[in-house]
C-alpha positions in Angstrom: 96.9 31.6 174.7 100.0 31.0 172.5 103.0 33.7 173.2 107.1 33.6 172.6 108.4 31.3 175.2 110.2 33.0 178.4 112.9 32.0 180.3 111.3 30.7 183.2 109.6 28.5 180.7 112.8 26.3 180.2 112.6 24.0 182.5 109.0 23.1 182.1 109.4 23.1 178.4 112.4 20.8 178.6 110.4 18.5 181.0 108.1 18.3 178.7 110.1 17.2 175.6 111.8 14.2 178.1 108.3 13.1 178.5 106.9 13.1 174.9 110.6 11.6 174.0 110.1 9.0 176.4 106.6 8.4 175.5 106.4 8.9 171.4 109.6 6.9 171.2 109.1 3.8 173.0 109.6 0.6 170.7 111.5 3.5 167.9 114.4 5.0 169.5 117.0 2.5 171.5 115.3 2.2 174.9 118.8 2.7 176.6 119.1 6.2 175.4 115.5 6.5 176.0 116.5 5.4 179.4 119.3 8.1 179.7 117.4 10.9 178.6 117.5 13.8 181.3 115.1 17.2 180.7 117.9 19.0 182.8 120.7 18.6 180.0 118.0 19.7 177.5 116.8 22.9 179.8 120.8 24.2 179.4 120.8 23.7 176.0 117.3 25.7 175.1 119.3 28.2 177.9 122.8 28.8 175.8 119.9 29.3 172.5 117.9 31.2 174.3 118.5 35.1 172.7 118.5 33.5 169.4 115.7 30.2 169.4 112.2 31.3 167.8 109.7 29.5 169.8 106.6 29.7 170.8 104.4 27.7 173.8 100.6 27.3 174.4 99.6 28.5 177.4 96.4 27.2 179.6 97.4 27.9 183.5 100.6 25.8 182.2 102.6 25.6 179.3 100.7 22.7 177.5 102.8 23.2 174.2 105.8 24.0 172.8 106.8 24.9 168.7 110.3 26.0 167.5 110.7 27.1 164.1 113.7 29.0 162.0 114.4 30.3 158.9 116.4 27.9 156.9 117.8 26.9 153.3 116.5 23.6 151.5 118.5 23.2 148.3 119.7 26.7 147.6 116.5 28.8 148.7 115.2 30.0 151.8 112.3 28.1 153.4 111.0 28.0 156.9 111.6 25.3 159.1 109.4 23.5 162.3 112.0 22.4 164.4 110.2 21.1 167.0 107.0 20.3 168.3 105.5 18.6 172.0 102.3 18.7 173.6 102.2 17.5 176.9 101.5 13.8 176.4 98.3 13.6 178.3 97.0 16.8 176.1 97.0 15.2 173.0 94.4 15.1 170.7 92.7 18.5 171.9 93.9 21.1 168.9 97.1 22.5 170.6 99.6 21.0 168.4 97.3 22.0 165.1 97.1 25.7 166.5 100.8 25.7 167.4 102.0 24.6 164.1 99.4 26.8 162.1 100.9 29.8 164.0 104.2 29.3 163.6 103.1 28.8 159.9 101.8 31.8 160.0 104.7 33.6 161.6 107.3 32.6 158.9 104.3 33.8 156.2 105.1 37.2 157.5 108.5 36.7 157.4 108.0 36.1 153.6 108.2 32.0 153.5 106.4 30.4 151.2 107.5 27.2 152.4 107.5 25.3 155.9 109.0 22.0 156.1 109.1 19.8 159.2 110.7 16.9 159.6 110.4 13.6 162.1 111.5 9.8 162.7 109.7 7.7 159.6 108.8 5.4 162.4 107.0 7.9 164.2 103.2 6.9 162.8 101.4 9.2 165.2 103.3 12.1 163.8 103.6 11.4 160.6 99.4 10.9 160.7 99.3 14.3 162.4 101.5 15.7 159.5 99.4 14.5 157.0 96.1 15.8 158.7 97.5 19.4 158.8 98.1 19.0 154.8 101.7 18.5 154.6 103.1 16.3 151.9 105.4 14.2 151.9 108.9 15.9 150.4 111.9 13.6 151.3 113.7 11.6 153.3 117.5 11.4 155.2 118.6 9.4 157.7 119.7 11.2 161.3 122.4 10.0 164.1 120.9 9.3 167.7 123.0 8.4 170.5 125.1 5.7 168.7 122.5 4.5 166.3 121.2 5.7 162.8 117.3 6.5 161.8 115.4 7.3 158.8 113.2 10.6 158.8 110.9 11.6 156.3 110.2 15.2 155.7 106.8 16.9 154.6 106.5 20.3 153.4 103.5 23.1 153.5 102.7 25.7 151.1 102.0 29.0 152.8 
């Protein structure tokens, strides 16, 4: 079942973002911030966002997925935006992330996007592969701050 996420979701939610973080970004990301990453400082900040965040979670007896999305603004017009999204690592590979994504898709359709964009570390060759197998095409590319250290990240883009 997917629904809007709740707030006694947080915590699990968060815990599962450490994980994938920890997981997905092993060998990409520098293994000391890796090291330092905490799902408790991440459960406040989805709290402080709560009232405003759009997201959405997968639920089978436990939240198994998580998607946040927003309406955003790629060079001068509105487009929608997939900010996040984790499946719990060990869940992989079973649809939820496709279904996930697709709704959230779907949700910003009805909002009047015509446009989804989502973007992730260039690195990040699972993702990217899942990207590409859910039709998005490669759009652009920027380079993103984490911890003290810089990374590329490639955007692809859907149209709805």
């Amino acid at each position: 079942m997917i629904r809007y996420y709740k707030k006694e979701d947080i915590d699990e939610i968060a815990k599962i973002i450490a994980e994938d973080w920890k997981i997905a970004y092993k060998g990409i990301i520098d293994e000391e911030y890796l090291g330092i990453l905490d799902y408790k400082e991440n459960a406040e900040r989805i709290r402080k966002k709560y009232q405003e965040q759009k997201s959405i979670v997968y639920v089978d007896k436990e939240i198994k997925g998580y998607c946040r999305f927003k309406e955003s603004e790629e060079e001068g017009k509105k487009i929608g935006e997939i900010q996040a999204l984790y499946v719990k690592y060990n869940q992989r590979g079973k649809g939820i992330g496709r279904i996930l994504a697709k709704e959230a898709m779907k949700i910003l359709k009805e909002r009047g996007y015509k446009e989804v964009i989502i973007w992730c570390l260039k690195e990040n060759l699972k993702a990217r592969g899942f990207y590409e197998k859910i039709e998005g095409k490669l759009y652009k590319e920027r380079y993103i701050e984490i911890g003290q250290k810089e990374y590329e990240e490639v955007c692809y883009i859907y149209k709805l």
